[in-house]
C-alpha positions as CSV (number, residue, x, y, z in Angstrom):
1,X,-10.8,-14.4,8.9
2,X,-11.3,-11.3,11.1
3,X,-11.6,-8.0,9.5
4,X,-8.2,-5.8,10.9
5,X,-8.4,-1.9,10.9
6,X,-6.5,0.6,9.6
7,X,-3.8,0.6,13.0
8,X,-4.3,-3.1,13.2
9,X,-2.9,-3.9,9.4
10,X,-0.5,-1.0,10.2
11,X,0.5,-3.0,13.3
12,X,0.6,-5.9,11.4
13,X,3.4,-4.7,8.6
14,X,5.8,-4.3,11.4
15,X,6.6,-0.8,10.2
16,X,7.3,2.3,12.7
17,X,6.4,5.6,12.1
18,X,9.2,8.3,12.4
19,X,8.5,11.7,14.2
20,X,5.7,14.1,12.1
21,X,7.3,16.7,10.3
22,X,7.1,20.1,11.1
23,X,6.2,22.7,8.2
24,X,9.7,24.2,7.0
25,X,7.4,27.0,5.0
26,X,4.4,29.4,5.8
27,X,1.3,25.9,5.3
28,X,-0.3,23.7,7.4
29,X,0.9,19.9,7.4
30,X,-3.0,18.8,7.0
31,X,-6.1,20.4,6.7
32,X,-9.6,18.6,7.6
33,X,-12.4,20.4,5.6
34,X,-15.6,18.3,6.0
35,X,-15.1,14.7,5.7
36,X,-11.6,15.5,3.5
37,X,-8.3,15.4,5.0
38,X,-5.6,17.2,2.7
39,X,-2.0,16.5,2.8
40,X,0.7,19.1,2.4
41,X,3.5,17.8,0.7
42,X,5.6,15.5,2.4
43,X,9.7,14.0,2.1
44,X,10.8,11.2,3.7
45,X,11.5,11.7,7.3
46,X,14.3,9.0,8.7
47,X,13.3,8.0,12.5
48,X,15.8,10.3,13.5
49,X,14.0,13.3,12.2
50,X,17.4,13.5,9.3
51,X,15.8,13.4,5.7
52,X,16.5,10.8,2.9
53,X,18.5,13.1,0.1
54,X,19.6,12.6,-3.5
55,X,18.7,12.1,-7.0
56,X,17.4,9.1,-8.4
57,X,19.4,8.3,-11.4
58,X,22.1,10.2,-9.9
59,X,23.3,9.5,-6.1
60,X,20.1,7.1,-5.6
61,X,18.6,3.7,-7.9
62,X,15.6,3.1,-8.7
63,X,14.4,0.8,-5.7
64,X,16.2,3.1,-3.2
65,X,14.1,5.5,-4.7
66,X,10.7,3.2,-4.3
67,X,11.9,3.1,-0.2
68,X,12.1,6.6,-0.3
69,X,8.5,6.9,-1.4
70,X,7.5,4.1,1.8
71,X,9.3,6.7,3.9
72,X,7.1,9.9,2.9
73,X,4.0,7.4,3.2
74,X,5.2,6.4,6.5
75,X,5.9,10.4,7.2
76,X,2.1,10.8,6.1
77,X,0.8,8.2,8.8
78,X,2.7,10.1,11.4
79,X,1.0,13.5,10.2
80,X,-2.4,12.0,9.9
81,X,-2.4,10.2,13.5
82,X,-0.6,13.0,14.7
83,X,-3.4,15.5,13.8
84,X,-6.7,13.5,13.7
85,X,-6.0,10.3,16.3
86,X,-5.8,7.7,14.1
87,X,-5.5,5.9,11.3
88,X,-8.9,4.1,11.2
89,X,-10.5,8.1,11.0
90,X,-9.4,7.5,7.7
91,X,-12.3,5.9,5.1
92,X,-10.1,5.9,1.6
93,X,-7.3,7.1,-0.3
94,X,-8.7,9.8,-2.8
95,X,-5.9,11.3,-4.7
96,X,-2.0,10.7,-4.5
97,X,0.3,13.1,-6.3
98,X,4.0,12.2,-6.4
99,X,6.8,13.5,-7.3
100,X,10.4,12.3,-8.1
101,X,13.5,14.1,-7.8
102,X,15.5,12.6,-11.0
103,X,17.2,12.7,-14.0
104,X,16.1,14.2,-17.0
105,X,16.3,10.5,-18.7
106,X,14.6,8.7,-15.7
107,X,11.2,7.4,-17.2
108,X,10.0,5.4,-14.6
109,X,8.2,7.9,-11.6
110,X,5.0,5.0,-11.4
111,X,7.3,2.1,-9.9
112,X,8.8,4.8,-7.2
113,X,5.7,5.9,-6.1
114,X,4.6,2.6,-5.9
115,X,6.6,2.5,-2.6
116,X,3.7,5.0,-1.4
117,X,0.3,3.3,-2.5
118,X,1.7,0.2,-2.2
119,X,2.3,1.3,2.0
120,X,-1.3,3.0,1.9
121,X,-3.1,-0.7,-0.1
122,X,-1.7,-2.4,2.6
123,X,-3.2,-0.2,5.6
124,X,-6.1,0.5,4.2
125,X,-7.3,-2.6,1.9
126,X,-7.1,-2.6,-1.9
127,X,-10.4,-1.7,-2.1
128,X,-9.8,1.7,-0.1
129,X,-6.3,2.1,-0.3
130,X,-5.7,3.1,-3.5
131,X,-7.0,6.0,-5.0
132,X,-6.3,8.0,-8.2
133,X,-2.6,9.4,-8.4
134,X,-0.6,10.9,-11.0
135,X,3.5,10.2,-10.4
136,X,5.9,13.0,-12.1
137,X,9.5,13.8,-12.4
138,X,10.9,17.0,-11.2
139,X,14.6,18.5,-11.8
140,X,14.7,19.3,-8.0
141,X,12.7,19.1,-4.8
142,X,13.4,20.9,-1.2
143,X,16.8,19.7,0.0
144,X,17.6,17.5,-2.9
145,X,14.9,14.7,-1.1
146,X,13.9,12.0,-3.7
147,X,10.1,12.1,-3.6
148,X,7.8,14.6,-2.0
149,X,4.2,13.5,-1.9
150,X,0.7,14.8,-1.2
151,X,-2.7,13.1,-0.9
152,X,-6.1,13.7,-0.2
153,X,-8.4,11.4,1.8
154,X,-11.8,11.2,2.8
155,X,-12.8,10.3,6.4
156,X,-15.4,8.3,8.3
């Protein structure tokens, strides 16, 4: 069996990746310092540039919630081929932080984020695609999305 790259496996998912985000605040999307590539924080951007909203345990369940979480990681491919070329710049996953806009009894922030590092295991191997991450509940994120997510990466 042939070894795919980073585009390749993306390819292979049959995934598309919707229009990079532009910054809504006073940052930078992504910053490349050495062989590090940092992430701003990112929602999840529909194809037509419209934004997923609600809060999970409220308007959204738990598995509309993990999608949600695909959608940012998808919105973080877009950034990262948008601003370095491509994905296969990219050696590992180093650090995933997400967080889940929910309901104060909503105990389960790991299997949304899962919809993230799930998305990044299958572009980048198991081996390289999952990094360390912590996954944490807020009582509100910018314009009521359901999960905003940052990551750092190191490069080839």
């Amino acid at each position: 069996m042939s070894h795919k790259n980073a585009e390749e496996q993306f390819m292979s998912l049959g995934l598309k990746l919707p229009p990079p985000p532009s910054p809504k605040g006073v940052y930078k999307p992504c910053l490349v310092d050495g062989k590090y590539l940092y992430l701003s924080g990112h929602g999840p951007v529909k194809d037509d540039q419209s934004l997923i909203v609600g809060r999970i345990g409220k308007e959204l369940d738990i598995e509309e919630g993990k999608l949600a979480a695909r959608q940012v990681a998808l919105t973080m491919l877009a950034t990262i081929r948008e601003h370095i070329g491509s994905l296969n710049k990219v050696r590992r996953v180093i650090k995933v932080l997400g967080m889940v806009n929910c309901t104060p009894d909503f105990e389960r922030h790991p299997y949304v984020i899962n919809g993230c590092s799930e998305l990044f295991a299958a572009v980048w191997g198991e081996e390289n695609g999952i990094g360390v991450r912590s996954a944490v509940g807020f009582g509100s994120l910018p314009d009521n999305i359901p999960v905003e997510i940052e990551a750092i990466f190191e490069l080839l």
